[in-house]
N, C-alpha and C positions, 0 to 999 in steps of 0.2 A: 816469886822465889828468887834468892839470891842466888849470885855468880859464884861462890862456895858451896853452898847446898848445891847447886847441879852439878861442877865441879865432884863433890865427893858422889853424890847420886851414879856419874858418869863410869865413877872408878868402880861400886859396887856394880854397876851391870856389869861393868867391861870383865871383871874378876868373875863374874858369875856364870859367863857364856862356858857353855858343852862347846868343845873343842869341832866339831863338824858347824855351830852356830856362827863362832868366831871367822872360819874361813867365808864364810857368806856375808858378814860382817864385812870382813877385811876387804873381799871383793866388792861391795856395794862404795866402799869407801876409796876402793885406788879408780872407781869411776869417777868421785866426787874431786878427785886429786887430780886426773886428767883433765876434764871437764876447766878447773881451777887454771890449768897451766894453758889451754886453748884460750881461756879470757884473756889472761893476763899475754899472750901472745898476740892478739889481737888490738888490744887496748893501749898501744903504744904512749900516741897522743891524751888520752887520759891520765895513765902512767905519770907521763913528764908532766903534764899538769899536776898533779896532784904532789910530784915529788920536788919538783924548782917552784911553781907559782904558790902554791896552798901548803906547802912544805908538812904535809900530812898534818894541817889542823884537827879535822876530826880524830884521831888517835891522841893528840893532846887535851880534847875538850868535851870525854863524852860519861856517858852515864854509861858504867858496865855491865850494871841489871837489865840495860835496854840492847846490850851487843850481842853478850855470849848465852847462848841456849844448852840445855844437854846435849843436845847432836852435836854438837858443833864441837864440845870437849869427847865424845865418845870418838868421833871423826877425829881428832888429834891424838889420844890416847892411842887410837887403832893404826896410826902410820908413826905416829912418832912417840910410843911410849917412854922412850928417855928423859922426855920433857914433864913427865909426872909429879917429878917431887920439887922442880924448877918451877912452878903452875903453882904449886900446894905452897910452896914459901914467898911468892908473888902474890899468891890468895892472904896470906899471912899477914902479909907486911900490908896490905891494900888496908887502907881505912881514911877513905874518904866521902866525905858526907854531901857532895855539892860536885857537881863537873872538873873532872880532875885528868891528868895523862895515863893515860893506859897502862895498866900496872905488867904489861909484857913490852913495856917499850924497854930498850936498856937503859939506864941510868935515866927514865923518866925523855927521853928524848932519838928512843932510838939507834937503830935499825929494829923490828920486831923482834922478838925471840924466836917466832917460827917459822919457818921456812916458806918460801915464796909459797909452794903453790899446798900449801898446807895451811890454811887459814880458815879463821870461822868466816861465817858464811854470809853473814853483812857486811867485815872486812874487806870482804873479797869481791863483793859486787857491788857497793856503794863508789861514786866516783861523785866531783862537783863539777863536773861540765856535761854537755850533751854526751848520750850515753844511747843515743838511736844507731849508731852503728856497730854495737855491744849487745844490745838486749838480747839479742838469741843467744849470744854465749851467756849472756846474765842469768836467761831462763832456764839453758841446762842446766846452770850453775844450782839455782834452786830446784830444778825439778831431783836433779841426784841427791840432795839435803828431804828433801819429802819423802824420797823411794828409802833412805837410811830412816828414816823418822818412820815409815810404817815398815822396814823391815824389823827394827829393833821392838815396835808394838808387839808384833807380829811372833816372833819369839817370846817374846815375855808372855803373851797369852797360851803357847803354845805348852810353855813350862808348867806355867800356873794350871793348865788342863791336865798335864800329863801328874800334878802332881795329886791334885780332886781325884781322880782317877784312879792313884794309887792309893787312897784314902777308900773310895768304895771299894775298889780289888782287892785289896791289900797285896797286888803286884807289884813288883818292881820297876820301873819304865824304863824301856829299852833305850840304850846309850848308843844308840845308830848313827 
């Protein structure tokens, strides 16, 4: 699937969520956002590698269908909805056929558009030097991206039950 289809995919959940979903949601996601800033706090020396020596190659030269996942824009939509229609006109303008610069770099070159410790979730834990005194932060990193990825399942089956449900009842489901 492409980086616009999950991209809109992201907006239709995020719009979809019952307001008691949404906080559960949000809260799964300001772990994933601390979690983010522990790395990156730790990660000094990769940091300055990656920002003086490798001058963030990777963000210049990658395939976007291999970066961004639904979580990962669900996760940004949910701490930083501002950046919506900013994502939607960078999806827009994005049409590149072969390894190209990241269409949220600014002007094709940077600084990101989103904020440090709000990134997707390769972004965020991919570095090009040894990365052995990071993994535990890298694997929080991913473990909070997996707990968002079966909480959001997790809901949607819950919906899609409640709404079968009102299908045989012909009850209405409680908005608890």
């Amino acid at each position: 699937m492409g980086t616009r289809y999950l991209f809109k995919k992201a907006v239709k959940i995020s719009q979809g969520m019952l307001p008691q979903d949404k906080r559960l949601v949000h809260k799964r996601c300001n772990s994933i956002r601390i979690s983010q800033e522990e790395l990156v706090a730790v990660a000094d020396a990769a940091m300055f590698n990656c920002i003086e020596k490798c001058r963030g190659i990777c963000c210049k030269n990658l395939d976007i269908d291999s970066v961004f996942s639904l979580w990962d824009f669900i996760f940004i939509l949910t701490l930083a909805p501002r950046l919506k229609e900013e994502i939607q006109n960078r999806l827009d303008a994005y049409n590149a056929l072969y390894l190209s610069p990241c269409p949220f770099l600014k002007e094709s070159k940077g600084p990101c558009i989103f904020p440090s410790n709000i990134k997707a979730q390769i972004c965020i834990i991919t570095f090009c030097t040894n990365d052995e005194i990071i993994k535990k932060y890298i694997r929080t990193v991913n473990l909070n991206f997996y707990k968002l990825c079966w909480l959001i399942q997790y809901l949607r089956i819950k919906r899609f039950a409640q709404k079968i449900g009102l299908l045989f009842t012909g009850k209405k489901p409680s908005t608890q």
